[in-house]
C-alpha positions as CSV (number, residue, x, y, z in Angstrom):
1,X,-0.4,11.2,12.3
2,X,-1.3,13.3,9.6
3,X,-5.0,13.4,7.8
4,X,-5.1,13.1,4.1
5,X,-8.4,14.4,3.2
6,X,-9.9,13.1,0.1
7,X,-11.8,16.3,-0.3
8,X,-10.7,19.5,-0.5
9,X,-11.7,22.4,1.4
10,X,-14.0,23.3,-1.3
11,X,-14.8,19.9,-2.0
12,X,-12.9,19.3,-4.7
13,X,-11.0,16.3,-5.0
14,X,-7.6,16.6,-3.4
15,X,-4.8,15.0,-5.4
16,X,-1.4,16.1,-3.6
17,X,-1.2,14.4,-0.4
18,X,1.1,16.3,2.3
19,X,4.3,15.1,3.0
20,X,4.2,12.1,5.7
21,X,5.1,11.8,9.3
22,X,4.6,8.1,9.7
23,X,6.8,6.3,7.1
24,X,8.1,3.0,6.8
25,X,11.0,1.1,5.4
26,X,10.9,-2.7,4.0
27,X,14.0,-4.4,3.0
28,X,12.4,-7.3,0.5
29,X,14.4,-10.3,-0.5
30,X,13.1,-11.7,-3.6
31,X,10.4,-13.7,-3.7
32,X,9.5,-13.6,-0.2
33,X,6.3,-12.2,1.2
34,X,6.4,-9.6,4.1
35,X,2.9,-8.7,6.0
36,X,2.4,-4.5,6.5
37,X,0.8,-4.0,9.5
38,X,-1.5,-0.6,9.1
39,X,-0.6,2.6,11.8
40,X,-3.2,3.3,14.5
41,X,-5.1,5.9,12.7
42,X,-4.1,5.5,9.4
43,X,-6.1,5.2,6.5
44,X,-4.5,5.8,3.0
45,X,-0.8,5.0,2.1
46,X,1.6,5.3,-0.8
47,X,4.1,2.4,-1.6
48,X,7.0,3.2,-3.9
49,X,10.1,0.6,-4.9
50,X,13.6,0.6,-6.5
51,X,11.6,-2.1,-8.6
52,X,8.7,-4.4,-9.2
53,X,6.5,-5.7,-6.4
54,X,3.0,-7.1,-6.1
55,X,0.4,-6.5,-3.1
56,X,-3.0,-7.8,-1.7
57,X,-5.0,-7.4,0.8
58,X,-6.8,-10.3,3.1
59,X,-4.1,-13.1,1.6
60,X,-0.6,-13.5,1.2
61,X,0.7,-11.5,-2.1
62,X,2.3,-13.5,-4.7
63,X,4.6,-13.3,-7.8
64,X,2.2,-14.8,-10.9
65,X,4.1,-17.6,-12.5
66,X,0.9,-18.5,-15.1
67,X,-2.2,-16.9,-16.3
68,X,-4.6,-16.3,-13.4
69,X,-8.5,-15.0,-14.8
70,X,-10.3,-15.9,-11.4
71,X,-9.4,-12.1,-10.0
72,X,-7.2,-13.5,-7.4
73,X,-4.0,-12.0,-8.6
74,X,-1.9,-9.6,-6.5
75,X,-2.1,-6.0,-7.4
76,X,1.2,-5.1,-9.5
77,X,2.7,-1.6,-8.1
78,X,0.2,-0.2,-6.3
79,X,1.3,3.5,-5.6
80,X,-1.8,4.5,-3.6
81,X,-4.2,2.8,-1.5
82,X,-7.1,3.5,1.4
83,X,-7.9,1.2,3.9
84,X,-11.0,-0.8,4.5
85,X,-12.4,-0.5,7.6
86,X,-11.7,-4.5,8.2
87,X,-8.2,-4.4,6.9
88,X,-5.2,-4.9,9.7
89,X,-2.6,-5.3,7.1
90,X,-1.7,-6.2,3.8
91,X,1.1,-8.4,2.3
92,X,3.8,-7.4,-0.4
93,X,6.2,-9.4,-2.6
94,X,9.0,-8.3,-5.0
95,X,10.7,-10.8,-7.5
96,X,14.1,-9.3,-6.4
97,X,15.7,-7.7,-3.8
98,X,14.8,-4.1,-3.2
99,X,13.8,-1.5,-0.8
100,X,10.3,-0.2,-0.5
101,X,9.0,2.4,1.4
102,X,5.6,3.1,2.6
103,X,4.6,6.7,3.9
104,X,0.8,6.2,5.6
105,X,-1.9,8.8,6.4
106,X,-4.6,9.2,8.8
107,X,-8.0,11.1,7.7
108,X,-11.4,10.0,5.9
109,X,-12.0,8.3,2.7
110,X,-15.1,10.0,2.0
């Protein structure tokens, strides 16, 4: 699997991740949670749909239907995320129908 670094060889902050060679597919029907298991090895990943779609970590990711001010709220479209060193997977939801596709690196977040 291929490393994103967060820091460049200079270290800068690297903001261009290389293109992926671990990426994943998820055909969502609406309203129904799916669990993303992390690679062996990876540790950052970016998540991009034809729509809308909430994720969480530790839980089960839901649509909000009312106001939630307890931070327990699913994060809406998340494009990039590390992973926590406890983390396994992570759950996703969409309101509708949709594709989304995950492309996951390996490397160091620090």
């Amino acid at each position: 699997m291929k490393a994103f670094t967060t820091k460049g060889s200079d270290s800068s902050d690297a903001l261009i991740p290389p293109f992926s060679d671990y990426v994943n597919s998820y055909l969502m029907v609406a309203a129904t949670a799916q669990t993303v298991a992390w690679p062996v090895g990876s540790k950052f990943c970016a998540i991009n749909g034809q729509g809308d779609y909430y994720c969480k970590a530790n839980g089960t990711a839901t649509v909000p239907a009312a106001n939630t001010t307890d931070g327990s709220v699913s994060a809406y479209n998340p494009s990039q995320r590390s992973r926590s060193d406890t983390e396994q997977s992570f759950s996703i939801i969409s309101p509708t129908a949709q594709v989304i596709v995950i492309e996951f690196w390996g490397g160091s977040n620090s």
